[in-house]
PLY file of the C-alpha trace (Angstrom):
ply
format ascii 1.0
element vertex 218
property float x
property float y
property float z
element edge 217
property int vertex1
property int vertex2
end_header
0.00 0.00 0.00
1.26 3.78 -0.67
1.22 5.11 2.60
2.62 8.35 1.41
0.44 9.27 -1.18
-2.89 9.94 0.63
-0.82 13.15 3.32
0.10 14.89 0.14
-3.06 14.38 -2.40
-4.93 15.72 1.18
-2.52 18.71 1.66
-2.60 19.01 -2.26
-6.66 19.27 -2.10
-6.60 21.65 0.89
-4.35 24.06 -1.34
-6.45 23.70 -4.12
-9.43 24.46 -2.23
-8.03 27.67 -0.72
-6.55 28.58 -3.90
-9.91 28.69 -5.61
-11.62 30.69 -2.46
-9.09 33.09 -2.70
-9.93 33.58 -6.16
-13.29 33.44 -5.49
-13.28 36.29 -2.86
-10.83 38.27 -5.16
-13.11 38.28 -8.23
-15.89 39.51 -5.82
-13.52 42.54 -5.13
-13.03 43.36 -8.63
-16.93 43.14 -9.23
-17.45 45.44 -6.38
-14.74 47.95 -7.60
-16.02 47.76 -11.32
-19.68 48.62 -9.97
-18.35 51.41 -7.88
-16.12 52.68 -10.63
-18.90 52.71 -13.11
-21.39 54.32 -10.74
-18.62 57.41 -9.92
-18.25 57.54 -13.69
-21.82 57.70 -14.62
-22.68 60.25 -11.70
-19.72 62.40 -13.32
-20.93 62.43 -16.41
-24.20 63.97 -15.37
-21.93 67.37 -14.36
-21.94 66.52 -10.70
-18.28 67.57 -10.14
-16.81 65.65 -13.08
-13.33 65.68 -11.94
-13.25 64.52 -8.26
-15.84 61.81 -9.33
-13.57 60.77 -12.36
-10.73 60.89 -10.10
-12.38 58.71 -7.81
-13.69 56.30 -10.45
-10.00 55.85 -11.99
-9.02 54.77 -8.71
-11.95 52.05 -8.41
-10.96 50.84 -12.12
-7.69 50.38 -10.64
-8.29 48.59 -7.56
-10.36 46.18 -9.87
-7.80 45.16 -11.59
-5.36 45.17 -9.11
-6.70 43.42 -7.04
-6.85 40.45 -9.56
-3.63 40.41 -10.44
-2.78 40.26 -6.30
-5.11 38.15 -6.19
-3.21 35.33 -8.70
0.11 36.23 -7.25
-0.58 35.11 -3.48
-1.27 31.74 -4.92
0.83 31.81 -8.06
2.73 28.29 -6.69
-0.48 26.34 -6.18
-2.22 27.66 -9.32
0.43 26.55 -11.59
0.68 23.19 -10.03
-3.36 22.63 -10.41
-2.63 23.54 -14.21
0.04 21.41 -14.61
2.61 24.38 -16.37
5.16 25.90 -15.26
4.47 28.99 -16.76
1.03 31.15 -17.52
0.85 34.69 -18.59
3.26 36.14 -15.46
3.39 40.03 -17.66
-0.41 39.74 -17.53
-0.53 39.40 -13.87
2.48 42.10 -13.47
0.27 44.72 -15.81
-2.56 44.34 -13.83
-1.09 44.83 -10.66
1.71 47.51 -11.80
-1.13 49.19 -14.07
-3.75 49.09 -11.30
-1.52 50.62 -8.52
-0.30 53.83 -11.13
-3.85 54.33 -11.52
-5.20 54.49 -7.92
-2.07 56.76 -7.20
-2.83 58.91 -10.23
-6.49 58.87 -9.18
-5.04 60.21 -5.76
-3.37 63.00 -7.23
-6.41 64.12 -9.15
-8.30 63.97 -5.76
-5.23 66.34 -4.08
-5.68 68.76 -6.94
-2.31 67.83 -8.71
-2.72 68.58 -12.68
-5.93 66.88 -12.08
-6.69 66.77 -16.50
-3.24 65.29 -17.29
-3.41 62.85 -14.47
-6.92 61.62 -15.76
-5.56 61.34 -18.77
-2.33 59.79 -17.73
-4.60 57.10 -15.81
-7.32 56.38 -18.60
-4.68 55.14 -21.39
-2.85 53.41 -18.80
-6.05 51.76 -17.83
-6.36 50.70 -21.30
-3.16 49.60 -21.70
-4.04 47.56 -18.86
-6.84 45.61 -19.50
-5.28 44.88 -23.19
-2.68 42.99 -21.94
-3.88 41.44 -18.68
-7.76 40.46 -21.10
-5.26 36.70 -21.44
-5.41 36.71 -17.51
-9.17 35.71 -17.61
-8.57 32.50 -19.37
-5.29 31.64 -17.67
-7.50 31.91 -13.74
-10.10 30.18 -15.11
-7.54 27.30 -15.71
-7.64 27.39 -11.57
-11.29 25.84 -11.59
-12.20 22.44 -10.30
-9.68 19.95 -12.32
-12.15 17.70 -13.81
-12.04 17.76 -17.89
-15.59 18.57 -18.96
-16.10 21.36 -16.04
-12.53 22.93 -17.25
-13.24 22.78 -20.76
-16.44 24.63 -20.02
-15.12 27.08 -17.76
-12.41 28.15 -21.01
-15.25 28.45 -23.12
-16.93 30.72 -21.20
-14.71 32.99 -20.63
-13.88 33.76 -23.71
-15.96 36.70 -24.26
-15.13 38.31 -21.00
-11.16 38.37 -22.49
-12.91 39.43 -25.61
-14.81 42.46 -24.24
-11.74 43.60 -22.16
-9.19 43.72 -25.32
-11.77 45.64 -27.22
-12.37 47.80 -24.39
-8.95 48.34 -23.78
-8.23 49.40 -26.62
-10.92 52.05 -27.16
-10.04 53.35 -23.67
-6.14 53.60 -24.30
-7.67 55.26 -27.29
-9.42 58.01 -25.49
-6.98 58.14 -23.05
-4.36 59.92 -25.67
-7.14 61.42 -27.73
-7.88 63.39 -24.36
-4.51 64.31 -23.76
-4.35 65.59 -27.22
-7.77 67.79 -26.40
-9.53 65.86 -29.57
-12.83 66.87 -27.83
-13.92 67.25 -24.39
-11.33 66.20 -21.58
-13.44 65.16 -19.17
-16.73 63.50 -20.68
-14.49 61.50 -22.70
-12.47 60.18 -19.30
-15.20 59.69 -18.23
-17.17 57.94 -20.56
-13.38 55.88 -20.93
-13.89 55.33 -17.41
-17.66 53.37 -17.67
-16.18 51.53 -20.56
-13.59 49.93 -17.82
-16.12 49.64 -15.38
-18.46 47.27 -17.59
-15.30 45.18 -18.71
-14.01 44.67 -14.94
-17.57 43.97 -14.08
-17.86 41.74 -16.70
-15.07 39.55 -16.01
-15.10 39.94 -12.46
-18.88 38.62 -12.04
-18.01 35.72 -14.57
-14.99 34.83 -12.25
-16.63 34.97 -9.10
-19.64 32.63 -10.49
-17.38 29.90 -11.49
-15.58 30.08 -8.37
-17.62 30.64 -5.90
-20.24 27.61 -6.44
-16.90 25.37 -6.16
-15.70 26.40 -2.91
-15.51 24.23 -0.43
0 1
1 2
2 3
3 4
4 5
5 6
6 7
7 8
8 9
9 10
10 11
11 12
12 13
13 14
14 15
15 16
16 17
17 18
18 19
19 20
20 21
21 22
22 23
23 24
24 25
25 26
26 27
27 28
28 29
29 30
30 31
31 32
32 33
33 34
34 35
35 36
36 37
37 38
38 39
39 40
40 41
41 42
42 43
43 44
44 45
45 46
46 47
47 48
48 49
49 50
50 51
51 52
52 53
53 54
54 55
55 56
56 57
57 58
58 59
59 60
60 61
61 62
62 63
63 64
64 65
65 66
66 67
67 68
68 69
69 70
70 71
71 72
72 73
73 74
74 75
75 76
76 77
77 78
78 79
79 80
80 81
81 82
82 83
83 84
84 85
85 86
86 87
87 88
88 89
89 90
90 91
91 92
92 93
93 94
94 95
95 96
96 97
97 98
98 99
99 100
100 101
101 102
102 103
103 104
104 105
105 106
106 107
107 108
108 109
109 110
110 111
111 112
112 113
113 114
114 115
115 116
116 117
117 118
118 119
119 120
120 121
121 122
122 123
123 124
124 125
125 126
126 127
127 128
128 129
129 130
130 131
131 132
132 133
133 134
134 135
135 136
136 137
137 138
138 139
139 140
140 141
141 142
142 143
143 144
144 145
145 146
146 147
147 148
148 149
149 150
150 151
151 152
152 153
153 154
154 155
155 156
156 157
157 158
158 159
159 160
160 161
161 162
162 163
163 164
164 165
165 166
166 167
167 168
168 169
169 170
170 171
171 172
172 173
173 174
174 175
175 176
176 177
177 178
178 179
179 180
180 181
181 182
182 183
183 184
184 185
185 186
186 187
187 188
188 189
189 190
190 191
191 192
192 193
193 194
194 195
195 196
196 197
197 198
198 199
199 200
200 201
201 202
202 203
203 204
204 205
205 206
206 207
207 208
208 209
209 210
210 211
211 212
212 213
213 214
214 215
215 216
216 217
């Protein structure tokens, strides 16, 4: 009999387990940031102090998708190991998290009154930026789920469109982003209307996330 085998497929299922709450719990957090962010946004664009609320929304946008990329890194050894590679999309995961932080500090400085159009602007194509190269991410944590075959091949599938919507959407944003900083139109509305883009793409992917995760807790 293999004595040994049973400790480490237990410890191996506990990981797994925690792995895919964690992920769980940080999807939620990117949902919840995406709503807020698109909320701010929205409530901007109806002329209720535009800039503080953009400011505040390019800081939720960023905590969404920093938060994810955290999120993968605290459990980067165990993910790969339920995957079986020894390498998924690590610049993703560094974008997100390296993108996301610039933003909420950006969004910071727009709150404290520093250059507040050029930050916005600064932190909108960055955003876009952003979600076009972390939009492989989705697929890659989805690769986290529950090992069996059908379930996993499923899970891919489905996320699919989420990475679909965020490279389209971060492109147009990125777009806007530098149009804005050239002053191709109004600064703000377009930030901000940048800004509700993000906020439907990190909802999107956050909400599909957290519903394949969350039913397989435990």
């Amino acid at each position: 009999m293999n004595t040994r085998g049973a400790p480490d497929f237990l410890a191996f299922e506990a990981h797994d387990r925690r792995t895919r709450g964690v992920i769980a719990g940080g999807s939620w957090l990117m949902l919840l940031a995406g709503i807020a962010g698109g909320t701010f946004a929205m409530l901007g664009l109806t002329g209720r102090d535009p800039v503080t609320l953009a400011g505040v929304a390019a800081i939720a946008g960023g905590l969404a998708l920093f938060v994810q990329g955290v999120t993968c890194a605290a459990r980067w050894n165990v993910c790969t190991r339920t995957v079986g590679r020894e390498r998924v999309d690590v610049f993703g995961m560094a974008a997100e998290i390296a993108g996301g932080g610039v933003c909420m500090a950006l969004g910071g400085l727009v709150l404290a009154g520093v250059h507040p159009t050029a930050m916005l602007c600064t932190a909108t194509t960055i955003l876009g930026l952003a979600l076009l190269r972390s939009a492989a991410m989705q697929e890659d944590v989805a690769e986290f789920a529950p090992t069996a075959a059908p379930i996993r091949a499923s899970t891919l599938d489905d996320e699919g469109p989420a990475s679909s919507v965020m490279v389209a959407v971060g492109g147009v944003v990125a777009a806007l982003g530098i149009l804005a900083a050239l002053e191709v139109g109004p600064v703000v509305p377009m930030v901000l209307a940048a800004l509700v883009a993000v906020a439907l793409a990190t909802v999107l992917a956050g909400g599909s996330m957290f519903a394949r995760f969350v039913r397989r807790v435990g």
